[in-house]
C-alpha positions as CSV (number, residue, x, y, z in Angstrom):
1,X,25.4,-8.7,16.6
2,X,25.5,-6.5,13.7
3,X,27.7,-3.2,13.8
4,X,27.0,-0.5,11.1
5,X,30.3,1.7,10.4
6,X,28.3,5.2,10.1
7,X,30.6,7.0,7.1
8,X,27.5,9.5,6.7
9,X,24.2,10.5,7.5
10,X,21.5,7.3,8.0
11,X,18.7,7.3,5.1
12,X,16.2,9.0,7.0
13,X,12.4,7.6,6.6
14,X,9.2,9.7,7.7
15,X,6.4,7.4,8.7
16,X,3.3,8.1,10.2
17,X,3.7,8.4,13.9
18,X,0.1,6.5,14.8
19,X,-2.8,5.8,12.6
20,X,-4.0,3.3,10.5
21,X,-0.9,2.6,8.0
22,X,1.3,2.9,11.4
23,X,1.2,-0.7,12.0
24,X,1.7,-2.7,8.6
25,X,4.2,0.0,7.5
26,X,6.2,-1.1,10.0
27,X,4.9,-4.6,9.6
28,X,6.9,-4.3,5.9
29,X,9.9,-2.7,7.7
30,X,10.2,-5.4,9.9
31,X,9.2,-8.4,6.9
32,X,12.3,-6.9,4.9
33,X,14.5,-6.9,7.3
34,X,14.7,-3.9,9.4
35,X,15.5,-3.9,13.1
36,X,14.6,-1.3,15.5
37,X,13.5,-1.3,19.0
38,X,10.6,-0.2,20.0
39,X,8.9,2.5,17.8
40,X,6.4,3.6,20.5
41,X,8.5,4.8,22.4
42,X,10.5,7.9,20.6
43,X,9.9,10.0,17.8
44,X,13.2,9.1,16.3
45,X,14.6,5.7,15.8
46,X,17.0,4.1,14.8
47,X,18.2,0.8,12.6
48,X,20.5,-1.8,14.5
49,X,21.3,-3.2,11.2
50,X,21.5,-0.9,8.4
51,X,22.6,2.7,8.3
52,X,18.5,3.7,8.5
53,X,16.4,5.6,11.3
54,X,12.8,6.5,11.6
55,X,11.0,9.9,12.1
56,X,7.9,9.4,13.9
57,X,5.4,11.8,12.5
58,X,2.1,13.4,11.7
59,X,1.0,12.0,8.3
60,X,0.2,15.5,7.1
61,X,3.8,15.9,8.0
62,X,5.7,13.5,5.9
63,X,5.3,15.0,2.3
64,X,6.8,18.7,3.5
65,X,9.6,16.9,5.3
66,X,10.5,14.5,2.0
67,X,10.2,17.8,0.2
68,X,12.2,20.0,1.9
69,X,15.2,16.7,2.2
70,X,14.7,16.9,6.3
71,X,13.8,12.6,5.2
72,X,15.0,10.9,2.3
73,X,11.5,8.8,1.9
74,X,8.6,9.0,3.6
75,X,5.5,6.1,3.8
76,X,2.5,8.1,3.2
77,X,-1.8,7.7,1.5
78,X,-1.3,9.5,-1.5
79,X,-4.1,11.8,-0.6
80,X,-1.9,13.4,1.5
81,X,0.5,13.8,-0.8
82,X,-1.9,15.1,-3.3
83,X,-3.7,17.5,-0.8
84,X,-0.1,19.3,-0.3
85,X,0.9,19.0,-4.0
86,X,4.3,18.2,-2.8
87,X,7.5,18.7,-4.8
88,X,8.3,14.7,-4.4
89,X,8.9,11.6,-6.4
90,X,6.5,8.7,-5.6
91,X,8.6,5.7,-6.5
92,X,6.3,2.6,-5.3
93,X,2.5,2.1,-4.9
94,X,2.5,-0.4,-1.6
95,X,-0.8,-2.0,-2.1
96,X,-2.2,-1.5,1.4
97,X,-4.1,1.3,3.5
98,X,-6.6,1.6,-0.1
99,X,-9.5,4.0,0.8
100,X,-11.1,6.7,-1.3
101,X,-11.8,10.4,-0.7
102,X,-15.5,10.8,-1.4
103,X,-18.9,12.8,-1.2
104,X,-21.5,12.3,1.3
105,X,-24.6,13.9,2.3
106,X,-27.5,13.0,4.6
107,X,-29.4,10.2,3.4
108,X,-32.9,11.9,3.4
109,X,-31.4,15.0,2.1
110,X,-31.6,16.4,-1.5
111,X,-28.4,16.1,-2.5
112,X,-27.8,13.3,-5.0
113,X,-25.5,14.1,-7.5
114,X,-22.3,15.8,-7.6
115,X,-24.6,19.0,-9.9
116,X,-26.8,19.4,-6.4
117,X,-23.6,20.4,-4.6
118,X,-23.8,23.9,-6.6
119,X,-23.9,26.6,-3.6
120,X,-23.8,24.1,-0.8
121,X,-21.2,24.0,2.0
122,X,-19.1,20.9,2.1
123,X,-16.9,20.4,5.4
124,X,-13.7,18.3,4.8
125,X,-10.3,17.7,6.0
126,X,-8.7,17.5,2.3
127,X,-10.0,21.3,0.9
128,X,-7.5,21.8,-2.2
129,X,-8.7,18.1,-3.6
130,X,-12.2,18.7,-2.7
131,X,-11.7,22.5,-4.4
132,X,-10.0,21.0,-7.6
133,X,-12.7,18.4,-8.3
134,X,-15.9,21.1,-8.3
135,X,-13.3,23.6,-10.0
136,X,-13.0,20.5,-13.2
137,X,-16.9,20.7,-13.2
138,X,-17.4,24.2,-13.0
139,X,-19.5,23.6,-9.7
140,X,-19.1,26.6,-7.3
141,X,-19.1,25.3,-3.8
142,X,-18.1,26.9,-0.2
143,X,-15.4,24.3,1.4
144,X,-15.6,24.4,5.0
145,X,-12.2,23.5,6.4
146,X,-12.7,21.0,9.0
147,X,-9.8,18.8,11.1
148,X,-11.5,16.1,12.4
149,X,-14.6,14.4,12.8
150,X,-15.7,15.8,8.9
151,X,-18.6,13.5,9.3
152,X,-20.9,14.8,12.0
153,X,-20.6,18.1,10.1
154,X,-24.1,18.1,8.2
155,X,-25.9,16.7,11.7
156,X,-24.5,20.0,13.4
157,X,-25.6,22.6,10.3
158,X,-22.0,23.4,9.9
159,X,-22.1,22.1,6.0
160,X,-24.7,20.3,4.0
161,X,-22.6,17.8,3.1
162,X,-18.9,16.7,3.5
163,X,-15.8,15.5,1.4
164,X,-14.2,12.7,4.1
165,X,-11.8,9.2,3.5
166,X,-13.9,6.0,3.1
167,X,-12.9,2.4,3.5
168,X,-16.0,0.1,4.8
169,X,-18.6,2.6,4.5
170,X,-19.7,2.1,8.2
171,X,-18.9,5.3,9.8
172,X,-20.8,7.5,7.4
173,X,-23.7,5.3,7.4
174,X,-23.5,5.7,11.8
175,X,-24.0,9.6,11.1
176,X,-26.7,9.0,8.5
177,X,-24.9,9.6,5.6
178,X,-24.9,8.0,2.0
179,X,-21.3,8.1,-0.2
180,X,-21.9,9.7,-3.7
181,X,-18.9,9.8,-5.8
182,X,-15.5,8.9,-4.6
183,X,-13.4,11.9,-5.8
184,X,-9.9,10.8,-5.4
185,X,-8.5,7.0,-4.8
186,X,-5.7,6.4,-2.5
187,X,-3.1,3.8,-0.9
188,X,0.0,3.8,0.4
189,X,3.1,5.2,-1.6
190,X,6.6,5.4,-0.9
191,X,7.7,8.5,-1.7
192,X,11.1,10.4,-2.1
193,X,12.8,13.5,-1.8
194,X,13.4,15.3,-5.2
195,X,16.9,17.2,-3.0
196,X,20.0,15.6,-4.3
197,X,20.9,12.7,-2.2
198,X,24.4,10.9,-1.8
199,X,25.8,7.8,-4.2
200,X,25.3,5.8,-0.5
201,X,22.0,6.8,0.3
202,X,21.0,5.8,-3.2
203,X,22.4,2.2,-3.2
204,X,20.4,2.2,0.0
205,X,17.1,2.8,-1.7
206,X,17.9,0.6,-4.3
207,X,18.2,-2.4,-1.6
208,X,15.2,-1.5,0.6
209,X,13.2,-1.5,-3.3
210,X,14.4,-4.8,-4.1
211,X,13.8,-6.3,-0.8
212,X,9.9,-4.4,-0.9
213,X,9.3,-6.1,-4.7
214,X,10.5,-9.2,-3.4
215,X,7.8,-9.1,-0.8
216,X,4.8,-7.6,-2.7
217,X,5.9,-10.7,-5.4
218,X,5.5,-13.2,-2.6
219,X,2.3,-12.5,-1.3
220,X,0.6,-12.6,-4.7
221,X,2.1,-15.9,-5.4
222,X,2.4,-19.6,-3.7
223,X,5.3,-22.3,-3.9
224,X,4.0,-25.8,-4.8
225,X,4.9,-29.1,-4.3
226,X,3.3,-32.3,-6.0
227,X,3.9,-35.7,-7.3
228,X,3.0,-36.6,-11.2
229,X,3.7,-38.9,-13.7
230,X,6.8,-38.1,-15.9
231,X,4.4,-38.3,-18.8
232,X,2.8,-35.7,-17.7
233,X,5.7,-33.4,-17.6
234,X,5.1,-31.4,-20.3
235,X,1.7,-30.7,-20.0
236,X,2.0,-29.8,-16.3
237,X,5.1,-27.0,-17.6
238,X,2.1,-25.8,-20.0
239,X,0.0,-25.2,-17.1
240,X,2.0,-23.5,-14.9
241,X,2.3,-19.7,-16.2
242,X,5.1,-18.2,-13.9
243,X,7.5,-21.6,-14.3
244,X,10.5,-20.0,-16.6
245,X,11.7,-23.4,-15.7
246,X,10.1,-25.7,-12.8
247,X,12.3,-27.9,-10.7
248,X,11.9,-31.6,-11.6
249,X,13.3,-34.9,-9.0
250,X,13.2,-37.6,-9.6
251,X,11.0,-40.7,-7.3
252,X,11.5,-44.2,-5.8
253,X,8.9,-44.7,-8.3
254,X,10.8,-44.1,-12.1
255,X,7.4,-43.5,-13.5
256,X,6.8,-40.6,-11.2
257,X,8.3,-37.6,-10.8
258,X,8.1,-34.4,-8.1
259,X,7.9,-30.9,-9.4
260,X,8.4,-27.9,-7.4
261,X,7.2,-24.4,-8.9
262,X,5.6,-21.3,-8.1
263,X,2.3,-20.0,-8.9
264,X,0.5,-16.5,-9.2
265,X,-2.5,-16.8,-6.7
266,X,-5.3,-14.9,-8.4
267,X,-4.8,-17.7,-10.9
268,X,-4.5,-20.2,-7.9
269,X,-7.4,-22.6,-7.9
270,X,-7.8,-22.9,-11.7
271,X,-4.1,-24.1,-12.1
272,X,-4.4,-26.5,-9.4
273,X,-7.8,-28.3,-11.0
274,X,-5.8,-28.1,-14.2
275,X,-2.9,-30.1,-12.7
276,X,-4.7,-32.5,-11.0
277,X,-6.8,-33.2,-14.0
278,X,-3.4,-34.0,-15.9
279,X,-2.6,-36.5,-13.0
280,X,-0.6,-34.3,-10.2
281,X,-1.2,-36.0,-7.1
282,X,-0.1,-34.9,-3.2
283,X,0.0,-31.1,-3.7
284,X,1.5,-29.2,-1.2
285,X,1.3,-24.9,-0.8
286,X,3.4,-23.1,1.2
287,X,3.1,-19.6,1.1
288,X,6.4,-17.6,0.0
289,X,8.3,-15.3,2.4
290,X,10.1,-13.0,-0.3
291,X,10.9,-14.1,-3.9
292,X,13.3,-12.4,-5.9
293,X,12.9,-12.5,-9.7
């Protein structure tokens, strides 16, 4: 068991308290090391292994509480951020929970263009973003404030169109509706308060950064394992882009030799054809838990 000696006040993290970035934000949490029981449960909770706890939240929440230093980091989409123009710092883009903030109208309707919006009423959840974007092009639009459910707003003749999220597109095309323009595009950001913080909360930051890059680094790339003739050795260094310096053993076999290595994997496939066209045999991938550069 691991006891924390408390000497101040935990790094305190705003997350959203259910949703859809609930899960794999504290999927990350747990992948970097983080243990807490269970989050269902309370609205605050805390680390059993560093000095950390969690504030349970509205999403809407998080970038008023980073803000005002009630947390020291919040997980939040950045069109929440954006919609409250918050005085934070976003210090990391996490690559998951993408969607887009975008237009859509009834399919049949006449609106086709961003230009057709001028005078219409557009229901939405997000007004200042929606507001800014017609403002840039001069459109002059009536925003219709609306919580929830944005999309059966047209159906209902509270708006003639709305300004809503979008990831698969399936929802607006179950109410009838066709997406226009995206507006505003969005994922996940880490963000942090701009209030001074102490040297120990810092250092704290710094960690959970390192240990999130190390992570994001491993699931773009794959470790590799394969046999190939030592006179092949050079070439197969030539192929492999992110080896600074791949590890080489040597086999029962002194004309063959196994190489160890890691590889990026939107370049995946190509670099293996390449290698086995120089003679690597008996590849093995492994995916990577973290890597640390």
């Amino acid at each position: 068991m691991v006891f924390i000696l408390e000497t101040e006040q935990p790094l305190r993290i705003g997350i959203q308290k259910s949703g859809r970035l609930t899960e794999k934000t504290i999927r990350l949490l747990e992948d970097i090391g983080l243990k807490f029981d269970d989050y269902k449960s309370s609205l605050m909770v805390k680390c059993r292994n560093l000095n950390i706890e969690l504030l349970l939240i509205r999403d809407d929440d998080i970038p008023e509480y980073v803000q005002d230093g009630v947390c020291d980091l919040g997980f939040v989409g950045a069109n929440v951020t954006a919609e409250r123009n918050a005085n934070v710092s976003v210090i990391k883009d996490l690559e998951f929970g993408y969607c887009r903030l975008s237009l859509a109208s009834p399919k049949n309707g006449a609106i086709k263009t961003a230009e057709d919006f001028q005078g219409k009423r557009i229901a939405t959840s997000y007004p200042n973003l929606t507001k800014n974007f017609f403002s840039g092009k001069g459109i002059d639009v009536r925003i219709v404030e609306i919580s929830g459910a944005v999309e059966i707003a047209p159906t209902l003749n509270v708006a003639d169109a709305i300004c809503d999220l979008v990831s698969t597109g399936s929802t607006l095309k179950a109410n009838g509706l066709v997406e226009l323009e995206p507006i505003f595009y969005s994922q996940t950001q880490l963000i942090r308060t701009n209030q001074p913080i102490s040297a120990e909360k810092q250092e704290l930051i710094e960690r959970l950064l390192l240990r999130i890059n190390g992570r994001q680094l491993a699931e773009k790339s794959r470790y590799i394992m394969l046999n190939a003739p030592a006179s092949a050795v050079e070439e197969i260094k030539n192929i492999l882009p992110s080896a600074k310096s791949p590890t080489i053993l040597p086999l029962a076999d002194p004309e063959m030799v196994a190489i160890h290595s890691v590889v990026p994997i939107n370049q995946f496939w190509d670099i293996m054809e390449r290698l086995k066209q120089v003679g690597a045999s008996d590849m093995v991938i492994l995916p990577i838990q973290s890597l640390i550069q």
